[in-house]
N, C-alpha and C positions, 0 to 999 in steps of 0.2 A: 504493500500500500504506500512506503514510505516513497518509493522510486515511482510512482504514480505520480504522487500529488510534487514530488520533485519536476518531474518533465511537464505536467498544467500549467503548473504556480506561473512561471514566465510565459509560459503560453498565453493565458487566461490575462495573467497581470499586465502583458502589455497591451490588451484589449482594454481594460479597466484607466491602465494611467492615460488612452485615449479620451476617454470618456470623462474621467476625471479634468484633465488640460483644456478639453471643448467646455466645459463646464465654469471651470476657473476663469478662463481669459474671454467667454464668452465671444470667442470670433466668429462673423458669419459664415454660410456655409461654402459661400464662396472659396472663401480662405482655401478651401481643403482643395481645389484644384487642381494645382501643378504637382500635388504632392500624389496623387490620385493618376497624374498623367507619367508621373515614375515610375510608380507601380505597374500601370499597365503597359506601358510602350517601352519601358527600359529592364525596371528589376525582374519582372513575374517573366517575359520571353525571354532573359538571360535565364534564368533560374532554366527554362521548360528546356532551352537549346544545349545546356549545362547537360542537364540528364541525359536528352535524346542522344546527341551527337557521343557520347561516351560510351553506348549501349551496341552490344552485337546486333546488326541487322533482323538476326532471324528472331529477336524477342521483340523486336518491334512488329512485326507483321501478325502477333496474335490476334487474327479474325473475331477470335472464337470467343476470346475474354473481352472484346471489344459489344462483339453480337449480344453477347449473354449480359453483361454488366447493362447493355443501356436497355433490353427490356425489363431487365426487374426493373429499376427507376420509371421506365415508362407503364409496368403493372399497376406500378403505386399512381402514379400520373391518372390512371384511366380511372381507376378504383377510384376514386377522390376529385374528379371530374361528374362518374357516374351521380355516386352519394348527392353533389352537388347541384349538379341538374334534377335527375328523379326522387332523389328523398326532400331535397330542400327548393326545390324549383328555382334558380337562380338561373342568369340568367347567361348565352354562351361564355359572354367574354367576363364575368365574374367568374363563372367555373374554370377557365381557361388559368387565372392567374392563382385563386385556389390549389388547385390543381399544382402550378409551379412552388407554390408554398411547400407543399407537401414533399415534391419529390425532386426540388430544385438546392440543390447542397451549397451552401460557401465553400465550394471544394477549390476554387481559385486564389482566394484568399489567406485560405484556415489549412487545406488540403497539404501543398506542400511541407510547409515548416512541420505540421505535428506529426505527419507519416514517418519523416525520415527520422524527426528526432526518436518515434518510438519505435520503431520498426527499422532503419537503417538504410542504408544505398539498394539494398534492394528493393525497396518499396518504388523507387525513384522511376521504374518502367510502368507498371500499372498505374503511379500517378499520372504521370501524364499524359498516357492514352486516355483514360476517364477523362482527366480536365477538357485533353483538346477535343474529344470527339463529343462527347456530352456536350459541350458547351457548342459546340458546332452544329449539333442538333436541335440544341434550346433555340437556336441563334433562325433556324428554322420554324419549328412548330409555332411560337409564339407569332410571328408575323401573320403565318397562315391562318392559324385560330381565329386570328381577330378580323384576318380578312372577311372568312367565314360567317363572324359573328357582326361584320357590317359596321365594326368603329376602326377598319382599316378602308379611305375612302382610293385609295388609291387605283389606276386599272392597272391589270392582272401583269402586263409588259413592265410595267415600274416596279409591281410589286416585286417580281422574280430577279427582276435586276439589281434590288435593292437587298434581297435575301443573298443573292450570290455574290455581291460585292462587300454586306459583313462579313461573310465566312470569309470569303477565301484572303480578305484584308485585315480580317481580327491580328492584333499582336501577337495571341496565344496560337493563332493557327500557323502564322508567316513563321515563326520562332520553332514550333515542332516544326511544320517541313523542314526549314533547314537543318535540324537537326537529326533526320531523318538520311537529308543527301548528305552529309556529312558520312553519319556512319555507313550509309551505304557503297559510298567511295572511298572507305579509308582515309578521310582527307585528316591531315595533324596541321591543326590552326597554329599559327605564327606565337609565339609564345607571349609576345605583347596583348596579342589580340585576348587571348586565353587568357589572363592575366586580368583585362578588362571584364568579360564576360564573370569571372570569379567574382571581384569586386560589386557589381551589379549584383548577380546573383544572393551572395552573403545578405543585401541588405534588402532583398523581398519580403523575407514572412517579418524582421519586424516592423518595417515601414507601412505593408498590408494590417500587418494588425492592431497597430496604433490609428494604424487610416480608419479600421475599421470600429472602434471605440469610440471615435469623434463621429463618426456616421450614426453612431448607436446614440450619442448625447443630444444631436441636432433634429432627429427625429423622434419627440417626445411621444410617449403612450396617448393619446386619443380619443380611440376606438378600438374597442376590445371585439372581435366578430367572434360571433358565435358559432360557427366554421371551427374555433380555435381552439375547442374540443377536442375533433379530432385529428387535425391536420397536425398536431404537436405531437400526437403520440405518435401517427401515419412519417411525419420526419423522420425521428429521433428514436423510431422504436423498429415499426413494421419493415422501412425504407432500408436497413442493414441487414435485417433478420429473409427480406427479399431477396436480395441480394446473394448474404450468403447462401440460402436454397439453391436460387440457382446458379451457381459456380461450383456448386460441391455436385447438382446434381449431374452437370453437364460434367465436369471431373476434366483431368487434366491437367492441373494449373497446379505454381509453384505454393506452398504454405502463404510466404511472405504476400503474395499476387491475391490470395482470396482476404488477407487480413490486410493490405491494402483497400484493396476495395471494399469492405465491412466499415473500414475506420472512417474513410469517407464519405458513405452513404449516409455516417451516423450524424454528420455535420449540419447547422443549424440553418435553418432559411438563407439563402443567398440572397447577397444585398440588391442583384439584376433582377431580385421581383418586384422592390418595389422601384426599380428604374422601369421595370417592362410598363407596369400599372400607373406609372406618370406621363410616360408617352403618351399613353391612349387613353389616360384620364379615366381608368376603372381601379377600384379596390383599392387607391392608395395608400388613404390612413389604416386600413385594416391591413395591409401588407406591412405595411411600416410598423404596427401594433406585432404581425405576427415573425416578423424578423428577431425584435427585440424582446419577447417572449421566448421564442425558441432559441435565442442565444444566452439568456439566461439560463434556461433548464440544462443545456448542453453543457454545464460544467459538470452537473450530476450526471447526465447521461451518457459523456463521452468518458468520464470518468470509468464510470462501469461497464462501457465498449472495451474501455483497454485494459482493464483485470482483466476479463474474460478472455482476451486475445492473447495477454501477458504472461497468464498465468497457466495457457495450456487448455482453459476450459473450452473455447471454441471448436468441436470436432472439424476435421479437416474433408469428413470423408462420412456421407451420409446417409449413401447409396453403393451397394456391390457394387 
């Protein structure tokens, strides 16, 4: 327990001294800009290029933990969609962002730094296929959703062109590719260069998670939806326990690869819901309620993600 709450304490605490600092100096939320535009176009694609390019080609091309990992996330997605349209009649595009509450992870933010620290350089391959392909797909469904759901007024030719020009211009995407042609050409970066990429990289998870503290302070509690029932538990409970089914059922895959993937599913609402839900002007405050709700709990429940992963309890193997 003691080496638990040793690897949180900084994890956790430099979410808090964000939070605390936003609070203190009460700066607008502008302030947090540039430091936000680090994270994502410098430190987090060093970090992702860090990993990939250093990884044997043939562990990056797993299909199979890529296929499997994004439908349990997307089980929970439908599951939590359904409930919300037929048990609670809401309406598409509130269900839609619903839906990303539940099964949309801070795995960009949070993902990194707490994998490795608990888990090690081997975790370092399945993190970042989740990150980039997940988030590649979020980068997807959500446009379309909302197209569907008639608060995207755009036509269909802008739409698609607007869909294909996130993906394949994301930071996290440009930074895996290349890291991908990297390992797959043998290419040994210039040592300067390498040097730089390190530096960047070291200062992603805490700049992310102090980023993500002041985000937590500037978006005050609200509105509490009542949704929040059980998209808290469907996060931080169902969204792992998904997950690992299906990687244990599909089998194949390395220890470190499924408790990867478990540690990150268990991760608290991603802060892109409630960016998705201010784009198009649905479920804001209630996203913003349900981010900072689930990242609260997520100290207890990531807590007890990692006993169980830590300590052996998690079966690896759950099917002949």
């Amino acid at each position: 327990m003691a080496d638990i709450v040793s690897l949180l304490l900084p994890f956790f605490g430099l979410i808090l001294i964000g939070y605390i600092a936003a609070k203190a100096t009460k700066q607008p939320a502008e302030a947090l800009g540039w430091l936000n535009t680090f994270i994502i176009y410098a430190a987090l694609p060093a970090l992702f290029f860090k990993l990939v390019s250093r990884t044997p080609i043939e562990e990056l091309t797993r299909v199979d933990f890529i296929v499997t990992d994004i439908a349990a996330t997307y089980a929970v997605f439908i599951l939590l969609f359904v409930i919300g349209r037929v048990a609670r009649g809401n309406s598409l595009a509130d269900c839609t962002i619903q839906s990303f509450a539940g099964a949309y992870g801070n795995i960009g933010y949070m993902g990194p730094g707490l994998a490795l620290l608990a888990l090690g350089e081997g975790a370092a391959v399945p993190v970042a296929l989740i990150i980039c392909f997940e988030n590649a797909l979020h980068f997807i469904v959500a446009p379309a959703l909302m197209a569907a759901a008639g608060d995207d007024k755009r036509s269909r030719g802008h739409l698609v062109a607007d869909i294909v020009r996130k993906v394949a211009l994301h930071p996290f995407i440009l930074s895996t590719a290349a890291g991908f042609a990297v390992a797959a050409l043998h290419i040994d970066p210039p040592p300067a260069f390498q040097r730089l990429v390190d530096y960047l990289a070291q200062a992603a998870a805490p700049c992310a998670l102090f980023a993500m503290g002041v985000t937590l302070a500037l978006r005050p509690l609200k509105r509490i939806p009542a949704e929040i029932s059980y998209i808290v538990p469907a996060k931080l409970i169902l969204h792992p326990i998904a997950v690992f089914i299906a990687l244990t059922a599909v089998g194949g895959f390395e220890p470190v690869w499924i408790q990867a993937a478990v540690l990150l599913a268990s991760l608290p609402t991603a802060t892109n819901v409630f960016v998705i839900g201010q784009q198009y002007g649905v479920w804001q405050e209630r996203a913003s309620a349900t981010i900072l709700i689930t990242t609260v709990f997520s100290v207890v429940t990531v807590s007890l993600w990692l006993i169980v992963i830590r300590s052996g309890l998690l079966p690896l193997q759950l099917f002949p």
